[in-house]
KEFI-824766 format. One record per atom (N, C-alpha, C, O): residue number from 0; residue in one letter; atom name; x, y, z. Coordinates in pm, 1 decimal. Layout:
BEGIN
{NUM,A,CA,{X,Y,Z}}
...
//
This chain:
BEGIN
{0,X,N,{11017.7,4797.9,3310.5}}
{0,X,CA,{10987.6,4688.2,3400.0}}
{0,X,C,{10836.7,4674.8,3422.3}}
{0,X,O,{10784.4,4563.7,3430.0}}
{1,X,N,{10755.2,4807.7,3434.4}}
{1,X,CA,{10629.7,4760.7,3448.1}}
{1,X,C,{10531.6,4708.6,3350.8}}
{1,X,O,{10421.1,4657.9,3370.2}}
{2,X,N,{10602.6,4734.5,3231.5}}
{2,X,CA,{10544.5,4677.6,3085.2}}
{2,X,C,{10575.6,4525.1,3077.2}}
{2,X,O,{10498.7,4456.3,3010.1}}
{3,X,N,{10665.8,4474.8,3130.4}}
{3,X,CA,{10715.0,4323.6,3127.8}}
{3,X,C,{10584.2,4308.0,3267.3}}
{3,X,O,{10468.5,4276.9,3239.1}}
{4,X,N,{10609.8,4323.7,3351.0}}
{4,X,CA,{10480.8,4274.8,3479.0}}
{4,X,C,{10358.1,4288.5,3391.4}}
{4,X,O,{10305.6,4180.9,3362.6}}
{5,X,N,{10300.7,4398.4,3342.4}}
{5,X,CA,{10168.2,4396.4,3289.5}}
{5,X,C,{10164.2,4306.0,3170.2}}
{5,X,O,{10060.2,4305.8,3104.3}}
{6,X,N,{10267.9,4225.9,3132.3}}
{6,X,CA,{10244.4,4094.2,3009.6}}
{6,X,C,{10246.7,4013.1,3122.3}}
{6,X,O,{10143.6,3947.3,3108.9}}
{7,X,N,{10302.7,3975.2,3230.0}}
{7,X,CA,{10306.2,3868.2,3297.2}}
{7,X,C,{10180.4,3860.7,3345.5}}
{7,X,O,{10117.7,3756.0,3329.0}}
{8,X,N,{10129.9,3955.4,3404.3}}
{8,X,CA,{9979.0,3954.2,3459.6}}
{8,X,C,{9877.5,3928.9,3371.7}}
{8,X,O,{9809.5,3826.6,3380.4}}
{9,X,N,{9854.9,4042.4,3257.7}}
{9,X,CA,{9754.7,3966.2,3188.4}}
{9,X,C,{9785.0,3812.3,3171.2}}
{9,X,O,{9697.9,3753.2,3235.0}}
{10,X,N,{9895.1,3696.6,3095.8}}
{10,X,CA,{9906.5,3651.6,3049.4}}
{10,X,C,{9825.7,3542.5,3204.3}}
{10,X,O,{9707.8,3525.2,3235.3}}
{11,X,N,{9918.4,3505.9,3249.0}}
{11,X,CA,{9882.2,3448.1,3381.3}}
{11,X,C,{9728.2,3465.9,3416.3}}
{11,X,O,{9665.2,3363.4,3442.4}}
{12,X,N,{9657.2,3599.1,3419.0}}
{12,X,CA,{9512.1,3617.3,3466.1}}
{12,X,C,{9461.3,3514.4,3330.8}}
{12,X,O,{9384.2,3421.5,3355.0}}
{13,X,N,{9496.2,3531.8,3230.3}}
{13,X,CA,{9408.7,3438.9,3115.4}}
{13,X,C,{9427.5,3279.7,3144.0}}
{13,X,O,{9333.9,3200.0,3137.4}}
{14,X,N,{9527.2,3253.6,3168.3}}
{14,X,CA,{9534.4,3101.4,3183.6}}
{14,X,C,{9468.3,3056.8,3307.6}}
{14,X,O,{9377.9,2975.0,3324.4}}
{15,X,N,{9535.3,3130.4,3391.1}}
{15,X,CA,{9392.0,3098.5,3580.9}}
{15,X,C,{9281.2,3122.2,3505.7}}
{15,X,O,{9199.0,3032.6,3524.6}}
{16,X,N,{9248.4,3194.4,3438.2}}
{16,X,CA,{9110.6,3220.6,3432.1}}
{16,X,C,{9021.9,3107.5,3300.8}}
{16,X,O,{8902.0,3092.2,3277.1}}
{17,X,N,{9105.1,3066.5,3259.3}}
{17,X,CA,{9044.9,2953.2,3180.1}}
{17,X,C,{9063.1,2819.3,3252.2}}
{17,X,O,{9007.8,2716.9,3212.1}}
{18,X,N,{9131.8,2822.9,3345.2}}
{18,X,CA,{9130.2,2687.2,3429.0}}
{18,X,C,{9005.4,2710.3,3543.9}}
{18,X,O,{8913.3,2631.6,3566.1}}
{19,X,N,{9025.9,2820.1,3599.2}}
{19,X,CA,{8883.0,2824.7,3677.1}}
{19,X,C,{8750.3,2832.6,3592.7}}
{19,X,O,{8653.9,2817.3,3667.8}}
{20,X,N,{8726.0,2845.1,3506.2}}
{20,X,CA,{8603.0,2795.3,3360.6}}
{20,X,C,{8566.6,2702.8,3394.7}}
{20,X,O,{8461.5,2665.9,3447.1}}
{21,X,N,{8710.2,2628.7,3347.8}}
{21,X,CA,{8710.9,2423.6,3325.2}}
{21,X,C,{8648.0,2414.5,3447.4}}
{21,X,O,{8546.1,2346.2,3436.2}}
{22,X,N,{8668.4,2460.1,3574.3}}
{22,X,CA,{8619.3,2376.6,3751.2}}
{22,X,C,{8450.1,2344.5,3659.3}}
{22,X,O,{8400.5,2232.4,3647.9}}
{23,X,N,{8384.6,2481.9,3601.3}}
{23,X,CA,{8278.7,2482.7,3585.1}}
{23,X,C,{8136.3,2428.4,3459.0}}
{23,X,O,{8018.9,2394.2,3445.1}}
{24,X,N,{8289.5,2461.9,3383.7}}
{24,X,CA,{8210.6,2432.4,3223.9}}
{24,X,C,{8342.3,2416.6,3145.1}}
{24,X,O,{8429.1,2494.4,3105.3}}
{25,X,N,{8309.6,2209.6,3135.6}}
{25,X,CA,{8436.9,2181.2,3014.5}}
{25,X,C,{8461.2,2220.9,2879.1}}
{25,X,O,{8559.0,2235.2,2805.8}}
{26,X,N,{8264.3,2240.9,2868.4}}
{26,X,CA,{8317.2,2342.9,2731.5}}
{26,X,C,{8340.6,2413.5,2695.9}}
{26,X,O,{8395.4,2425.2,2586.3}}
{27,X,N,{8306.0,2511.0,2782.9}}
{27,X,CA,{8341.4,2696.7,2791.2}}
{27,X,C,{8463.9,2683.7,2813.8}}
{27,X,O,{8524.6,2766.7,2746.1}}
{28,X,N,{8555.2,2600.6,2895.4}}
{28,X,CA,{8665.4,2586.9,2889.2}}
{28,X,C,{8770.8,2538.8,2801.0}}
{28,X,O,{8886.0,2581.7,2794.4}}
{29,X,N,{8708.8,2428.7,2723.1}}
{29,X,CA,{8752.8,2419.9,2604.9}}
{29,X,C,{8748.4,2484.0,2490.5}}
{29,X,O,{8830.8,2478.2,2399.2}}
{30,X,N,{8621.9,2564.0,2498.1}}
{30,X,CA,{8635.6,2688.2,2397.8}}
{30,X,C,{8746.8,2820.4,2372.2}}
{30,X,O,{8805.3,2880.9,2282.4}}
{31,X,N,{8731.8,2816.9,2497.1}}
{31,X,CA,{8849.7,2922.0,2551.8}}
{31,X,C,{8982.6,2878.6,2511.5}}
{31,X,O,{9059.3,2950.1,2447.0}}
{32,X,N,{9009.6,2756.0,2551.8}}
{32,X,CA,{9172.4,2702.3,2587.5}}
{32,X,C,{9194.4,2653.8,2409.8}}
{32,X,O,{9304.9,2608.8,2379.3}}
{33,X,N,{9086.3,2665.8,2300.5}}
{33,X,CA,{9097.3,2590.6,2204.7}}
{33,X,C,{9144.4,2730.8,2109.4}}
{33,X,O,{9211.3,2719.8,2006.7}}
{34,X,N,{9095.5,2863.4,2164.9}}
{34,X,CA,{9126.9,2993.6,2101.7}}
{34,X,C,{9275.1,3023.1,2126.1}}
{34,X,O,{9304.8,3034.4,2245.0}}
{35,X,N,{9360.1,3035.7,2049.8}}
{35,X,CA,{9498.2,3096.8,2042.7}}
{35,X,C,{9550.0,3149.4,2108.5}}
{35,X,O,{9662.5,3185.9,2074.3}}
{36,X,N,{9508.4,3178.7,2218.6}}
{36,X,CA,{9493.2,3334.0,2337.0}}
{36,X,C,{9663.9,3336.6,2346.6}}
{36,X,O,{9712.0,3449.6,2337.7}}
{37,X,N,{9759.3,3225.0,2363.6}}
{37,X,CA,{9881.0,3235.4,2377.6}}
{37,X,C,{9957.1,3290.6,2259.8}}
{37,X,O,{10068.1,3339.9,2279.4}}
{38,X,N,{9891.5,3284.4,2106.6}}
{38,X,CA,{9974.6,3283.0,2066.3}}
{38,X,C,{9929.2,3425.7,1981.0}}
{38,X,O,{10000.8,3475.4,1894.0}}
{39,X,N,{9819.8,3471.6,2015.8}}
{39,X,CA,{9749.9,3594.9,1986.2}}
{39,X,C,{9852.8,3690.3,2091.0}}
{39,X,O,{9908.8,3795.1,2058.8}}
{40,X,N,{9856.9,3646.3,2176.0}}
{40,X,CA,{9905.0,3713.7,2294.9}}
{40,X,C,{10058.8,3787.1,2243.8}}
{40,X,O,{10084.5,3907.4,2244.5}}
{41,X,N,{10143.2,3680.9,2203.3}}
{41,X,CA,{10237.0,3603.5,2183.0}}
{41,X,C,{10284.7,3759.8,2065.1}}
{41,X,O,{10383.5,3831.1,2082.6}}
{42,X,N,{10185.1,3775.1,1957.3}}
{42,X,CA,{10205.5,3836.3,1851.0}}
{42,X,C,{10162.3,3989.5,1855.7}}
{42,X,O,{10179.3,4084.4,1779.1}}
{43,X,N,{10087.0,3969.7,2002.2}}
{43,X,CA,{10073.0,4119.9,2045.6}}
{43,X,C,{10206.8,4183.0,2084.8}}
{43,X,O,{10249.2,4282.2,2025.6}}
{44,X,N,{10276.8,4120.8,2191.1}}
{44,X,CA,{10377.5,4168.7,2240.0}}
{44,X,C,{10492.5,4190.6,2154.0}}
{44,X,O,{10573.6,4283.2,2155.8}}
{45,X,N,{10485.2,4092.2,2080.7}}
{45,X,CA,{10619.1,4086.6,1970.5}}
{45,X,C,{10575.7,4180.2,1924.7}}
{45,X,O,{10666.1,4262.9,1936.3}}
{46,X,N,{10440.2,4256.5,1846.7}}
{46,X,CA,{10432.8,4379.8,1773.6}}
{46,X,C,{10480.2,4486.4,1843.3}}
{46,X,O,{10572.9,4559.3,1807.9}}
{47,X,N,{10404.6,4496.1,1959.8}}
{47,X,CA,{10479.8,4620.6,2064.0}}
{47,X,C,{10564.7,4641.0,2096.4}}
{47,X,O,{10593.5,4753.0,2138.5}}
{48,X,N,{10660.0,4525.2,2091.9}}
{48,X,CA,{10791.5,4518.1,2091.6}}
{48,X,C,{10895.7,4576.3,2005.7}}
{48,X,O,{10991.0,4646.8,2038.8}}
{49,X,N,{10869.4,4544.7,1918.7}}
{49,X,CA,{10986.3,4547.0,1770.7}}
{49,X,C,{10898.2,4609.4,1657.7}}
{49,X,O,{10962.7,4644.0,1558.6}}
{50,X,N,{10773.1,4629.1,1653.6}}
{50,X,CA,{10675.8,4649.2,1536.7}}
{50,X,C,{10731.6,4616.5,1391.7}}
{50,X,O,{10756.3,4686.1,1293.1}}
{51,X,N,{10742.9,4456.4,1425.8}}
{51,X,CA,{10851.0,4418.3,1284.6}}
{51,X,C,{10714.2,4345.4,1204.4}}
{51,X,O,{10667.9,4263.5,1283.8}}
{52,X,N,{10657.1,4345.9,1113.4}}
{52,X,CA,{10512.5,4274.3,1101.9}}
{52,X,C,{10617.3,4129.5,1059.3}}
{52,X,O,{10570.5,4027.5,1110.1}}
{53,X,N,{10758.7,4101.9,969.7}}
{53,X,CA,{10795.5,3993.3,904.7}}
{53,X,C,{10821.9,3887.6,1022.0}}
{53,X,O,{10816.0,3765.3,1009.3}}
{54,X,N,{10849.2,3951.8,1127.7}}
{54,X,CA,{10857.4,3882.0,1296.0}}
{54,X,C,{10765.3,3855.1,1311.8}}
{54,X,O,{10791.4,3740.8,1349.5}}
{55,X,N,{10609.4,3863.4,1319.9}}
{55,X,CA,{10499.0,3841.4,1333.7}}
{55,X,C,{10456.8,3746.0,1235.7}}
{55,X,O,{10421.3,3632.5,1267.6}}
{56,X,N,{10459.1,3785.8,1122.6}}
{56,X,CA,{10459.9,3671.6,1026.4}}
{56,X,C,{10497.7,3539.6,991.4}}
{56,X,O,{10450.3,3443.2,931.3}}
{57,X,N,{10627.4,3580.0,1067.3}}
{57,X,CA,{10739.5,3408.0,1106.4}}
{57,X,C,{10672.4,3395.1,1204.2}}
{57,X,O,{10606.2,3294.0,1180.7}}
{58,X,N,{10644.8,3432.6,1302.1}}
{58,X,CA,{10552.0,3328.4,1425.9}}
{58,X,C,{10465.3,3267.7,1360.6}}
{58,X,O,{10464.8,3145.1,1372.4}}
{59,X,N,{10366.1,3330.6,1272.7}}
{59,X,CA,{10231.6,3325.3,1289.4}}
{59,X,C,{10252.8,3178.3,1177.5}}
{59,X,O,{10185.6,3076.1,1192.0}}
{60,X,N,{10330.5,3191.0,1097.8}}
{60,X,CA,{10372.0,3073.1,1018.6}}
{60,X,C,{10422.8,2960.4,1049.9}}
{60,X,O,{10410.5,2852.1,992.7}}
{61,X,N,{10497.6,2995.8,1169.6}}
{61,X,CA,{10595.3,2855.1,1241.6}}
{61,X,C,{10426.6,2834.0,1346.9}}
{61,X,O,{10382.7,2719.1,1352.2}}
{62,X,N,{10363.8,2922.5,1405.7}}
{62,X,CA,{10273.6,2828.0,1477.1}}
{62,X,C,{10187.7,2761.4,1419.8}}
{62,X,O,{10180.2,2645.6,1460.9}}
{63,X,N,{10104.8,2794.8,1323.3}}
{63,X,CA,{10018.0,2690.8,1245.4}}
{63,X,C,{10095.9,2568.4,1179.3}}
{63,X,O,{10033.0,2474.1,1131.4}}
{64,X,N,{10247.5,2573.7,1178.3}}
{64,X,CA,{10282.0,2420.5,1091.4}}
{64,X,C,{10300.8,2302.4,1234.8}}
{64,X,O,{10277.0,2181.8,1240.1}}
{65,X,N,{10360.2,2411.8,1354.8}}
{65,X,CA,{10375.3,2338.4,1494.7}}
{65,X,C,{10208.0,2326.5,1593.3}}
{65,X,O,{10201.7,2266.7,1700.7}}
{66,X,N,{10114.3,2380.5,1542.8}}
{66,X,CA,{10026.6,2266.0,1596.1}}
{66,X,C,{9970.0,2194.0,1573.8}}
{66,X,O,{9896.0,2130.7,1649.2}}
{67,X,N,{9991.1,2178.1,1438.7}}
{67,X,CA,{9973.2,1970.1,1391.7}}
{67,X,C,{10033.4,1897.7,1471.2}}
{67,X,O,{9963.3,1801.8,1503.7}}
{68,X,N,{10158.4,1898.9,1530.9}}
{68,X,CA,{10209.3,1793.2,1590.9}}
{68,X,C,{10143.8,1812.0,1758.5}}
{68,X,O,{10167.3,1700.4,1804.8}}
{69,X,N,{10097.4,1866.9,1834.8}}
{69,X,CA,{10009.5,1907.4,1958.8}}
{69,X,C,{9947.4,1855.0,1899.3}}
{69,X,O,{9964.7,1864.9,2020.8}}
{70,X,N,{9891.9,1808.3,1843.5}}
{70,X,CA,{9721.2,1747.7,1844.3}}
{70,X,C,{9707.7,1625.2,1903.3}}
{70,X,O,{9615.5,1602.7,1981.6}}
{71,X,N,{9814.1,1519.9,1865.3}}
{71,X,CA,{9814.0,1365.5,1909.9}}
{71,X,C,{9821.4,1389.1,2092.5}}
{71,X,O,{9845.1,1286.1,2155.6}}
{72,X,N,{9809.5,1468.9,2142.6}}
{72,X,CA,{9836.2,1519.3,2317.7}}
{72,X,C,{9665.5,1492.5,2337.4}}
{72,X,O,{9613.0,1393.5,2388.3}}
{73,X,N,{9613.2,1586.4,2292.9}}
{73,X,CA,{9434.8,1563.7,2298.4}}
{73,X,C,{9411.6,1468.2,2228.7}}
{73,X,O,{9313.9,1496.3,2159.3}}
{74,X,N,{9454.1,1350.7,2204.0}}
{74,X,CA,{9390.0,1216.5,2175.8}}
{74,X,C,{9441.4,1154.9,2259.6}}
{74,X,O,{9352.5,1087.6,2311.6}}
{75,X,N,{9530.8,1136.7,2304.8}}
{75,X,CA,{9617.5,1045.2,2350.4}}
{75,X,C,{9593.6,1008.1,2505.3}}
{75,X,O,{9558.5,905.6,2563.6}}
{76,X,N,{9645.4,1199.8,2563.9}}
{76,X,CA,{9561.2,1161.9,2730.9}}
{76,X,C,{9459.8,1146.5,2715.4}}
{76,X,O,{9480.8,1047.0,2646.0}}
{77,X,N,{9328.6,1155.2,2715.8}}
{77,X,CA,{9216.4,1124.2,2726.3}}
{77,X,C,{9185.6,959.6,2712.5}}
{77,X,O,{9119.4,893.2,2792.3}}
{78,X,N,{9238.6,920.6,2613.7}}
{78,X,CA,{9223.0,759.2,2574.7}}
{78,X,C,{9322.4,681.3,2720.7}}
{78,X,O,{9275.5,583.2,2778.4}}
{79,X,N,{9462.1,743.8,2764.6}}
{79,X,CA,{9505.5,684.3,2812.5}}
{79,X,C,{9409.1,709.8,2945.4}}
{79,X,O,{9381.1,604.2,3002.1}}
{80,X,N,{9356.1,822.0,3002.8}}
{80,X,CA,{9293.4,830.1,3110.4}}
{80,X,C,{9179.0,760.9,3113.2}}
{80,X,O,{9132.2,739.5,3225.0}}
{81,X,N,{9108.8,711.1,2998.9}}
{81,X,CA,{8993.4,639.4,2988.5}}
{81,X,C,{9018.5,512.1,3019.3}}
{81,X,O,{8923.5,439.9,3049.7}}
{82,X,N,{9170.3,453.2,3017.0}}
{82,X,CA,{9179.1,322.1,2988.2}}
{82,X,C,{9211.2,287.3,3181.3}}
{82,X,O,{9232.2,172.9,3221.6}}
{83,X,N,{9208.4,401.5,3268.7}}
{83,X,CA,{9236.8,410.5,3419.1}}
{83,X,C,{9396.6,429.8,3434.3}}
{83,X,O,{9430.1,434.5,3552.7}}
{84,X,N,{9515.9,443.7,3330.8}}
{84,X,CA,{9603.7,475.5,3360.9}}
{84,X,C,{9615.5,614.9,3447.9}}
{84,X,O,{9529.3,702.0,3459.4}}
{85,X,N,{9741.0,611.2,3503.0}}
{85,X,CA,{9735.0,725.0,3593.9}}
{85,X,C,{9782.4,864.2,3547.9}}
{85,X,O,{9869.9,877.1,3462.2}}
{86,X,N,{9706.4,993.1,3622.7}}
{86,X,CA,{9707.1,1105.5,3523.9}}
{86,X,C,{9830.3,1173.5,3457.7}}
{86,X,O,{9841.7,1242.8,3356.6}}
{87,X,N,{9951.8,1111.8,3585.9}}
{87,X,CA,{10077.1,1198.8,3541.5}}
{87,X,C,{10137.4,1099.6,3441.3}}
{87,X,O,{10212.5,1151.5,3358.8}}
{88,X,N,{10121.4,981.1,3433.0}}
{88,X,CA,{10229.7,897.8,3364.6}}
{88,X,C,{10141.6,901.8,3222.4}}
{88,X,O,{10195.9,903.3,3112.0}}
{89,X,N,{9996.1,903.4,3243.0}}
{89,X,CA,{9928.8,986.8,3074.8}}
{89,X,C,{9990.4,1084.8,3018.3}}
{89,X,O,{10047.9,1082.1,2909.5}}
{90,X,N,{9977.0,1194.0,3108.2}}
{90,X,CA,{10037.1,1333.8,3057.6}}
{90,X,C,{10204.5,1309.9,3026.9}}
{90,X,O,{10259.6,1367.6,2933.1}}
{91,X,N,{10260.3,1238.9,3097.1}}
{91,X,CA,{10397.6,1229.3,3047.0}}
{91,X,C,{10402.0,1102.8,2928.3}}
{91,X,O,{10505.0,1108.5,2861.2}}
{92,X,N,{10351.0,1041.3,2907.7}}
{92,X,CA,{10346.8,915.2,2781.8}}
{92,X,C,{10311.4,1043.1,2641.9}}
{92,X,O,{10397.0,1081.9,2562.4}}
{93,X,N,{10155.5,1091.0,2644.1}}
{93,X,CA,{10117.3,1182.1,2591.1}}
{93,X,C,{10215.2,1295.3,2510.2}}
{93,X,O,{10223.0,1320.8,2390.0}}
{94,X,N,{10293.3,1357.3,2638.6}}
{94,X,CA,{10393.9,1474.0,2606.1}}
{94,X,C,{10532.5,1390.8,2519.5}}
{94,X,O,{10568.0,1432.5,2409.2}}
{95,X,N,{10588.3,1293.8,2573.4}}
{95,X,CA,{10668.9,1239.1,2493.6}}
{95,X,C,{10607.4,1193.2,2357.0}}
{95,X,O,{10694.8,1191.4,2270.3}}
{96,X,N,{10443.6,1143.2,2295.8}}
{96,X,CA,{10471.4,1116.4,2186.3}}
{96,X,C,{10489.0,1246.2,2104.1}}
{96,X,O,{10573.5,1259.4,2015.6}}
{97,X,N,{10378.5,1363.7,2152.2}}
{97,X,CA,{10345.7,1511.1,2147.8}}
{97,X,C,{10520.3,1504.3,2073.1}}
{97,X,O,{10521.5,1432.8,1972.9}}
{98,X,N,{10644.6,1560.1,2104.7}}
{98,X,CA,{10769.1,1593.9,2141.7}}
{98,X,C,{10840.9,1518.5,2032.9}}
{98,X,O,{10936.5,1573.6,1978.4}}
{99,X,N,{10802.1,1391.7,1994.1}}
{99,X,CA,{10815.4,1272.6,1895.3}}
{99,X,C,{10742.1,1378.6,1756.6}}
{99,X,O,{10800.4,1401.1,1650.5}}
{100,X,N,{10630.1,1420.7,1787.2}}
{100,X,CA,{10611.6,1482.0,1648.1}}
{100,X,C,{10622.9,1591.3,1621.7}}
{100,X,O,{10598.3,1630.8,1507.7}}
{101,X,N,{10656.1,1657.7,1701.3}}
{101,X,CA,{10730.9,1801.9,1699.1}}
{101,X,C,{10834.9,1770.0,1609.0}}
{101,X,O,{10846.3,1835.2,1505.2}}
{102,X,N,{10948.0,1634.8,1648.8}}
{102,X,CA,{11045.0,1630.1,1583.7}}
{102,X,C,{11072.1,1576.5,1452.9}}
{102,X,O,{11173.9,1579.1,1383.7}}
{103,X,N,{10927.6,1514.2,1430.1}}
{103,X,CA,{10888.3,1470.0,1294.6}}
{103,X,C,{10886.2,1548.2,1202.1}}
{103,X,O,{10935.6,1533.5,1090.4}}
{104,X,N,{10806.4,1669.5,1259.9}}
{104,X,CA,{10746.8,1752.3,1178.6}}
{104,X,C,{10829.4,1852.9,1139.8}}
{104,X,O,{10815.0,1902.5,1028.1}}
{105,X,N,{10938.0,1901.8,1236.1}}
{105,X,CA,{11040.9,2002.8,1196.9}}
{105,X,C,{11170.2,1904.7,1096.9}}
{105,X,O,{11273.7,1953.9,1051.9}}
{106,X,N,{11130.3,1772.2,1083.3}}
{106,X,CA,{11206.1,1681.2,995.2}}
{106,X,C,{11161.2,1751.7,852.5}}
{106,X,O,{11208.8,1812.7,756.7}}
{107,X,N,{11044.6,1704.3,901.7}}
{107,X,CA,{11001.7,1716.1,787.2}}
{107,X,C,{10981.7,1884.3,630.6}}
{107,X,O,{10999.3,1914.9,512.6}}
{108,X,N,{10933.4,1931.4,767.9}}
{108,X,CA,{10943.5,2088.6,731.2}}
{108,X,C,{11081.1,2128.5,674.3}}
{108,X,O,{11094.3,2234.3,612.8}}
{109,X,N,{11192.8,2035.8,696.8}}
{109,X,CA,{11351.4,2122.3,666.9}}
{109,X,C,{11344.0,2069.2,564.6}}
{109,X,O,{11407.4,2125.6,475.4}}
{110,X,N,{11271.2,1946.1,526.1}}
{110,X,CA,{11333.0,1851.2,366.2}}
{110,X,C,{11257.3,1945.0,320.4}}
{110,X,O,{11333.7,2041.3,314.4}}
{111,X,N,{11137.0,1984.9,277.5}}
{111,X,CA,{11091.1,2043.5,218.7}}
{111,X,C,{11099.9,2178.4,214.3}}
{111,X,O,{11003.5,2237.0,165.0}}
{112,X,N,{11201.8,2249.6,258.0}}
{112,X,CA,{11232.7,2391.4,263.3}}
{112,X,C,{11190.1,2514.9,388.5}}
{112,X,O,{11243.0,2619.0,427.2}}
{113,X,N,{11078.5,2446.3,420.5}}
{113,X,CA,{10980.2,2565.1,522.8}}
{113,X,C,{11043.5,2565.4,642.4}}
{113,X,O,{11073.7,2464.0,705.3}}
{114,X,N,{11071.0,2713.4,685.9}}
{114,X,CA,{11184.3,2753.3,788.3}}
{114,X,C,{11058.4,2818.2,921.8}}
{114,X,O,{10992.4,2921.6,932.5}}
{115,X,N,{11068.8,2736.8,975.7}}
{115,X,CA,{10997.3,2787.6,1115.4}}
{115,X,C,{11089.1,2813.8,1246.1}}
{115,X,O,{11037.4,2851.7,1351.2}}
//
């Protein structure tokens, strides 16, 4: 149990702690939030976990084909927030197209064989 709390804590201290950045510096914050930290994180625990490296490998493979489709999220709010729409109905327009190509992309990934 205290090994599950000490992933919850670090994990949690990294994300507060890259949002309190952003209060200060959007780019230090974007530097930060643009580094993997979740999914580095992600492949730490799974190692310590199971020390399976082919488990690690299937993440590390299914996450680079799944964040092509996250990308249209950082174009999308920003343009919609530029245009004065409002922040939640951005972030939710945004996340639904985001969710739209998630489902594109795992379309797509099955015709062509690649198992994420």
């Amino acid at each position: 149990m205290a090994y599950y709390i000490t992933k919850v804590i670090i994990t949690t201290v990294l994300i507060v702690s890259i949002s309190e950045i952003s209060k200060r510096s959007s780019l230090i914050g974007a530097l930060l939030a643009s580094i993997p930290l979740v999914s580095v994180l992600a492949m730490i625990w799974l190692y310590i976990d199971t020390k399976n490296v082919d488990k690690i490998t299937q993440l590390s493979k299914g996450v680079f084909w799944l964040v092509l489709p996250s990308l249209p999220l950082f174009l999308i709010l920003p343009a919609l927030l530029k245009k004065g729409v409002n922040f939640y109905l951005s972030l939710g327009v945004s996340l639904v197209i985001m969710v739209s190509c998630y489902l594109v992309m795992v379309a797509i990934l099955n015709k062509y064989g690649i198992k994420v």
